[in-house]
Structures are given as C-alpha cells and as structure tokens.
C-alpha positions, 0 to 999 in steps of 0.5 A: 660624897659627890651629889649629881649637880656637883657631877655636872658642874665640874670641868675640865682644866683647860691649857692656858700658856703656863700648863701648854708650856710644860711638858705632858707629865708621863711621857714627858713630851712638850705639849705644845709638840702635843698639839701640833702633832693633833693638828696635823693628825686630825686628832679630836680634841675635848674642850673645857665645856665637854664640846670636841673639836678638830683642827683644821691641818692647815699653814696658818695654824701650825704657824700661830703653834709654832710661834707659841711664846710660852706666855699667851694664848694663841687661836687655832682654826676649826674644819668648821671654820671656827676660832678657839682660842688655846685656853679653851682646849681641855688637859686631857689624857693625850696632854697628860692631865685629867683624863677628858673626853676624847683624850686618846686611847688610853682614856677611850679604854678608861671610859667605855671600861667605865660604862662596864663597870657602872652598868653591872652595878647597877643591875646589881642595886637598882636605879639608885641616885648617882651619890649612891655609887661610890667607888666601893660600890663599883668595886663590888660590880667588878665581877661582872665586867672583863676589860683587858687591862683597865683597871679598877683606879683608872674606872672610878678616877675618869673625869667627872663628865663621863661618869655622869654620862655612865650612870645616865647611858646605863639607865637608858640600856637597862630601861629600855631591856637591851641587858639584865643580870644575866649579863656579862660586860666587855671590852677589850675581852678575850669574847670581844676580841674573837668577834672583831678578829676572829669572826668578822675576818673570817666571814670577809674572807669567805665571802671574798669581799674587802672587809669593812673597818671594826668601826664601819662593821659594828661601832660597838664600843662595849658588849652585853654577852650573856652567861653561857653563850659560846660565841664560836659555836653560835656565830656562822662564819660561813659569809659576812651575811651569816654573820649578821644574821647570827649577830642579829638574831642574839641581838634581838634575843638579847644574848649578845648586844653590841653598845656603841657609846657617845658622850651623855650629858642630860637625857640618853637616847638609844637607835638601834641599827641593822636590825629589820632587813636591809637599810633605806636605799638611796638614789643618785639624783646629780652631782657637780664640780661647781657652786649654783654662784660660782664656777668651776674655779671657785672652788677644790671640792664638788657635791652629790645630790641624793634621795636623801640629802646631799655629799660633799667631796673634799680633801682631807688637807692640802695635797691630801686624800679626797673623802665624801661627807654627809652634809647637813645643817647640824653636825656631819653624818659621817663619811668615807675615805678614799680608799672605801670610794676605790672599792665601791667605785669598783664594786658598783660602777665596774670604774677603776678610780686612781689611788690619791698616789697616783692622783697627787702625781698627775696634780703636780704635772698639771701644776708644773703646766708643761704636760698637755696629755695630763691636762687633755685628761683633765679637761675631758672628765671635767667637760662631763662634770661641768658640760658649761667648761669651755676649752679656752677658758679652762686653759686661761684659768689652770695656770693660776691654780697649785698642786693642792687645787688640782689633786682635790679638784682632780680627785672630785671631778673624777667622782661626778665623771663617773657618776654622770657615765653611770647613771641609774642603778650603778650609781644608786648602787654606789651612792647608796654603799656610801651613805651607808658606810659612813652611817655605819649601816651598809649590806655589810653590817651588824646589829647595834644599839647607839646611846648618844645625847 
C-alpha cells in the first residue's frame, strides 16, 4: 500500500535517447515524430519533475529534432527563452508511456475523471489518509460518477503525481462546502454535454453574439450537480445573460458547481470567478510599437498598458497570428487570439481589423519592397503608433526587414492605431473584454470554482 511520501516521490520517465528513438507503443508513431508535431502545434508537454513546458516553433528546434542521432540528447528551446535538454521531457500519454501531466486528451479524460471518482470516495468515507484509498475502495465510489467512456483501470492506473493532487484538491472542495453527498460527479456526461452544447449555444444564438469557447465561458473541467436537478428546466436560455445567472444562482446554492482543475502538489487553494456582479473593469492608459531603449525596429511585437498592468502583442511563431498576453513577473495571466481581438475590436471600438490572412498578404508585399500603396498604408498607422517615426528613416530600415517581422509588426501596430484613435471608453471598453477573456472572466461568463496550487 502506497503511503503519501511515497505518492510524492515517484516520478515521471523521462525520454532519454534509447525511449525517444522508439516509437510510441499503441499508435506505433516514432516518437521523435511525436515531439516534432508538439513543437510545431505548441503542444504543453510534462517534465520529469511535474513542471510543463511549451516549446517555442522555431527553425532551430525543429533542426536540433530533425537531426536526432538516436544516441544523445539534444535541447530544445522554451516560449520563455528557456533550454531543456531532452531527457528532461516526461514519457507521457501523448509518447505512449506513463499516463503524465499534460499528455493530451486522452490523459485529460483519465485525470479529471479521476478527480470524480476520488471526490465521491471521499465523501462517501471521510477524510482518510491517502493509503486509505486503494482501488477497491475507489470502485465502491463508482456509483457516484458518470465519465463518458473512461474507465475505471485508466482512473486508479493515472500517474502517481495526480492522484496526489486528487485526494489534495478533494479535500480543498469538500472542505470548503462547494459538494456533499448529494452530489453526483461529471465529466464527459450526458448533464455536462447539454450545458456546453446545448445551453451555452443556445443563449449565444439568442443573444446574437459570437459565442465565447467552452474554456473562455466556464473552464470547468468537472461538474457537482446535485440529485434531482433537471438541468433543462432550471437553465434560462433565453440570452448568454439568463444563463449565468441561472448557473450563478445553483452556484451559490450549491446544486450545480462548475470545477476547474490544476495540478496539486502540496497545499490546493480554490478562487471562485463570475460570482458577485460584473468583473474589475479596466482602463486603457497607453500603448506602443516601441521598447523605452529601442525603437520602432527592435522589435516585432508591441505593449498596452492598463489599470491593472500590462499586454504584450506577439506572434504565435514566424508568419503566424498575432495574440495579446497578460504579462507579469510570474507565470502568464492568459491571452486572446486573433480572431477574439477581430471581435472586440468590432464589438467595442466600431474598427474592422483585418484577418491574419489578410495580414500575411500585405507582409509579404511589403517584404518583396516593390509595393509603395502597402508600405504608404503601413507607415500612416505606424506614425500614429510611433508619432517619433520619421518617413526617411522608415524607408531606410523596411528593406533589412522579412515577411515574419512585418506580419507581426503589422498586426501590432494596427492594435495600438486603433487603440490611440479610440481613446476613452472605446478603448477601456476593448481593453477590458481582453483582460477578461484571457482570465476567463468576461460579461459573458459563468460561475466557477479553480482549484490550483
């Protein structure tokens, strides 16, 4: 019977050369394939330690994995500018090993059916200590759950990692009151399934408005529903604002609560989201194509300063779509891609931004240097973004830049153009749906509970 320290102490394989030279054991796809397809996808991938890590898409990592000589280890590079060396990568799901953190779907399916299954057993025998809960005891919790096709064997065999993080996050939600034994658990259910597929769409439709993505709208990896509660008849379609509030009012009375799940792996904390009236409302302050050092050419990307801190505007990778980020001194906040910032641009600032199609386009017209009406049109936003940017001095530096700078500096410059034409509520307005979506707290979303570490 495994004690808690041992829980702990257990890690994940990692894929040093002999394990990343064969192929993954149930599809029978070379793992080196694996990993090049991560990379290029901005798959997250679980470190031997339980940390994850995306790597950046860029020329020289796909070189350094194309060059792989099946006997040493190699480095890839980090979005955050930092090295790993191969080995370091865990044998997850997605490699066909262990059933790790972030493996892919499969293994999300496995661990946030797994949180089901360790809440209702523990509802059911009390806050025992972790050995108590062997697999025969789990088993008897079964009854409580309904988790589409996982099954029981791919519950009770998830990595050792999170099934701590299980017993630790169900301690955090039963203490705290958010479920009781009147509960059933959910994920993947025929309840679950009508409230992202059936009622959300339904209240966007009525309400004429883009519907936000399942993650964006409620994040909510696992629902408590209480016995008893017809879903259909308590839950106001009428508008994505009836909705809510019905979701909100069986939030707070503890009928129907959304569970959105991160990793544990000492002490959970749980935040609750969208549950007193409207979010913090931000304010646009400034924004800029340019560093406080540099200039307009050091860099592809721009920033938006706001009430509450600040945005990064940056491509995905070379050529690709622009996002805003959150930016602090820890982890990221979230962020919004380019097709939420189409839609709030529209929706808030009356402006019709350009798709990134349309944007890698006029990119490479103005990489090719021999189309004066698109570099007239990118100077006259860039002057707005960078009132210091002299005509000469634009036409002496866009020579030396390829289509990659261009379709990012394009894309963020046409942001901050924006932004400085609409100054005061338009932009507040905009700002603010961007902060919110990318913290999964906009006027368009639900109530929920985040367990985290």
């Amino acid at each position: 019977m495994l004690k808690f320290s041992s829980f702990l102490s257990e890690g994940m394989v990692g894929l040093r050369p002999g394990e990343l030279s064969k192929p993954n054991s149930k599809t029978k796809e070379p793992r080196i394939d694996i990993l090049k397809h991560a990379v290029i996808n901005g798959v997250t991938l679980p470190l031997t330690d339980n940390s994850e890590v995306v790597f950046a898409n860029t020329p020289e990592n796909i070189t350094a994995i194309d060059n792989f000589n099946g006997k040493d280890p190699f480095s890839l590079t980090t979005i955050n500018g930092k090295t790993i060396t191969t080995s370091r990568i865990g044998k997850s799901a997605i490699f066909g090993g262990g059933k790790g953190a972030g493996g892919g779907t499969d293994n999300t399916a496995q661990t946030e059916s797994g949180q089901c299954l360790w809440l209702a057993a523990m509802l059911e025998y009390g806050n025992q200590p972790i050995e108590f809960f062997t697999p025969s005891i789990l088993k008897t919790a079964m009854k409580r759950i309904d988790v589409g096709k996982t099954s029981y064997d791919e519950m009770v065999s998830m990595d050792s990692s999170w099934q701590v993080s299980a017993y630790l996050s169900a301690q955090k939600i039963i203490k705290a009151g958010y479920v009781n034994k009147r509960h059933k658990f959910h994920r993947d259910s025929k309840e679950m399934n009508f409230i992202y597929k059936t009622a959300k769409k339904e209240a966007f439709k009525n309400s004429g408005i883009k519907a936000l993505t399942d993650d964006k709208w409620n994040p909510g990896d696992i629902w408590a529903i209480e016995d008893g509660v017809n879903l259909k008849k308590e839950l106001d379609t009428s508008s994505i604002g009836a909705l809510n509030n019905s979701l909100l009012r069986l939030f707070k009375e503890r009928k129907v609560v959304g569970i959105s799940l991160k990793l544990v792996k000492k002490d959970a904390k749980a935040k609750e989201y969208n549950i007193e009236g409207s979010p913090q409302e931000q304010r646009f302050t400034s924004a800029a194509v340019r560093t406080q050092r540099g200039n307009f050419f050091s860099n592809k990307g721009g920033t938006i300063q706001f009430s509450g801190g600040y945005m990064e505007i940056r491509p995905n990778n070379y050529l690709g779509a622009n996002k805003i980020e959150i930016g602090g001194t820890t982890a990221r906040g979230g962020g919004a891609g380019w097709g939420v910032i189409m839609a709030a641009a529209k929706r808030y600032m009356g402006v019709n931004i350009p798709p990134h199609g349309s944007i890698k386009r006029i990119a490479q017209k103005l990489a090719s240097g021999k189309n004066k009406r698109s570099t007239m049109y990118f100077y006259k936003m860039a002057k707005v973004a960078d009132p210091s940017l002299t005509y000469d001095y634009f036409l002496e530096e866009i020579p030396k830049k390829d289509a990659g700078w261009f379709s990012a500096k394009l894309a963020a410059v046409m942001i901050v153009y924006y932004l400085n034409e609409n100054k005061g509520s338009k932009a507040d307005a905009f700002v603010n749906a961007i902060v919110n979506y990318a913290a999964s707290s906009s006027d368009d979303s639900s109530a929920f509970v985040k367990i985290y570490q």
